[in-house]
C-alpha positions, 0 to 999 in steps of 0.5 A: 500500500502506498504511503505518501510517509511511513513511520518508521518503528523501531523494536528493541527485543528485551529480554529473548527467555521472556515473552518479548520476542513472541509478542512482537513476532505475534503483532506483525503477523498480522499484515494489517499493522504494516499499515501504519508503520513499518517496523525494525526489530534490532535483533538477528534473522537468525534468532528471530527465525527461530522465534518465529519457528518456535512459535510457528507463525507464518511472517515473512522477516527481511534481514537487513545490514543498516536502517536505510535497507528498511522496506516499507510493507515488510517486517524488518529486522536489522543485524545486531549480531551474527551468531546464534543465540542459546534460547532458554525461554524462562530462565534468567541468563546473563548471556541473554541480558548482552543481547538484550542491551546490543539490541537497546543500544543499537535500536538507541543509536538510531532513534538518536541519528533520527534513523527511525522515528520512534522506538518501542522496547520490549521487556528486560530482566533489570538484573541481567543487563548489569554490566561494567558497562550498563548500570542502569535500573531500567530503559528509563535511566539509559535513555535520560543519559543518551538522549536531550532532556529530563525524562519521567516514567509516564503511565498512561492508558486513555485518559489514566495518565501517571507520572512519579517524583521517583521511580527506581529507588528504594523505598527508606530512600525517597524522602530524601530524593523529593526535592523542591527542584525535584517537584518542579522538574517533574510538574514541568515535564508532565505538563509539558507532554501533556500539551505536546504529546497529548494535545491538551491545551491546560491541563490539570494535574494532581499530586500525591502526598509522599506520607500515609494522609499527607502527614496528617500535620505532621503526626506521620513525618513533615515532608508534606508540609515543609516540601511538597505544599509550598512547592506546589503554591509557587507553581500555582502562581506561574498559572499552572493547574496542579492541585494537592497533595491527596492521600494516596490511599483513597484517591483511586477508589473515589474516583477522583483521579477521573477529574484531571488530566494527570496524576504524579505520584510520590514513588514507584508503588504508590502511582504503579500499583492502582495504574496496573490495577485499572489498566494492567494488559492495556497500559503503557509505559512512556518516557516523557520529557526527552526529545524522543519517543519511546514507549513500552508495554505495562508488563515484565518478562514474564518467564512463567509462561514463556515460550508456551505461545500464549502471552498477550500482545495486547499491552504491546500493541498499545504501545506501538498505537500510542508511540505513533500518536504521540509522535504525530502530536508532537509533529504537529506541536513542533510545527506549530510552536515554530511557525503557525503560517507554515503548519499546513505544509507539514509533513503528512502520516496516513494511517 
């Protein structure tokens, strides 16, 4: 079918024990799909012949040597290596982890040289990527050193959004990381994408308290009162909508979190657990505040059913529809911030 312009999607392959590679492999099966992309996955054809093998899926995969030799209308993989790879599915395995971040660091490079438009990861096991090399957590960490900008893990599933003050850190530690500059950062950053990613013109965000009933006047601790309350009144007064802080423990449950645009939690578990709860299969993980786009699925590797041919692909395709729109508003954003005159002469995506 032709396109007068195809996005160019690129694929990262995780973790190849885990259902990642499966996944992926399952969604491009369906031919419908290279309609509105065309997809490059930075593994190997060898390894991924033997998923498609394994799995006994008819796709018919295009083994290229660089990003350029991508065809539109076919399943693109680019190779990042060239022997076979010992697949385990199910089994952690450090072995596996360096291929997992070749494929990152490969798939990174591109979205960084604007080789492919955006970049879709599948998911890793954050123990067996450390390296002397690679010491970070998570995607989330690795692409805020290769990329422009300040990123934060957004969550966001329709019109359920949620950010966080802190992902990766242990809990006795997160007091100590939310800061004043810290709180602004993030408020930023979330209004920001709501405007440019998500096209929406004010936004209203609301803000968890870091302690149990935001410290009930400072009977269970003072972070709230002492940070996170006068932070949020200075940014009120720069125009912005943010509201709080709400006790974490009943916002979801009334409701509430249905009046805004956005929600940033405190911590990891504080903003992940009812995110997952109200959407867990059809979330989606995206790294807001850099100056590229790049999404995930909700899930993790999920050993205990890999290989078995009978993981969901549904958290996944949400990330490539998502990865896609957000990159078209963006486009248009960008092209209206710089010359509104101009605006129709954009560059057109067709789905």
């Amino acid at each position: 079918m032709k396109k007068e312009e195809n996005i160019k999607l690129g694929v990262s392959i995780g973790d190849l024990n885990g259902i990642g590679a499966e996944v992926v492999l399952k969604i491009f099966e369906d031919k419908r799909m290279l309609e509105f992309c065309t997809p490059i996955i930075f593994a190997s054809i060898k390894t991924m012949s033997f998923v498609k093998n394994h799995f006994k899926l008819e796709i018919n995969l295009n083994g290229i040597h660089n990003v350029s030799q991508a065809t539109a209308g076919r399943v693109n993989v680019l190779n990042c290596w060239k022997e076979n790879v010992n697949i385990s599915f199910g089994e952690e395995d450090l072995k596996i982890g360096e291929y997992a971040i070749k494929s990152l660091e490969e798939a990174t490079k591109a979205l960084k040289n604007e080789e492919i438009d955006l970049l879709v990861t599948a998911p890793i096991n954050k123990h067996n990527i450390q390296s002397e090399t690679f010491k970070f957590p998570g995607h989330t960490d690795y692409l805020n050193q290769e990329l422009e900008g300040n990123s934060l893990m957004f969550m966001v599933n329709d019109d359920l959004r949620v950010g966080l003050f802190t992902d990766h850190v242990p809990v006795k530690d997160i007091a100590s990381h939310i800061t004043p500059d810290l709180i602004e950062e993030k408020i930023n950053t979330v209004y920001q994408s709501l405007k440019q990613d998500f096209k929406i013109n004010k936004p209203k965000i609301a803000v968890l308290g870091i302690n149990p009933h935001t410290g009930d006047n400072g009977v269970i601790g003072n972070e709230d009162d002492d940070i996170l309350r006068p932070t949020l009144l200075k940014i009120k007064t720069s125009g912005k909508l943010v509201f709080g802080p709400y006790a974490a423990d009943s916002f979801f449950g009334s409701k509430n979190y249905k009046n805004f645009d956005a929600i940033i939690a405190s911590y990891h578990d504080q903003g992940l657990i009812p995110f997952k709860t109200l959407s867990f299969g059809e979330g989606v993980n995206f790294t807001a505040g850099l100056n590229r786009v790049r999404t995930s699925p909700d899930h993790g590797t999920a050993y205990e059913i890999a290989g078995k041919g009978i993981a969901d692909i549904g958290s996944f395709k949400e990330a490539i529809f998502t990865g896609i729109k957000i990159f078209k508003n963006r486009e248009e954003y960008l092209q209206l911030s710089k010359n509104p005159l101009a605006f129709s002469k954009r560059k057109v995506y067709k789905s």
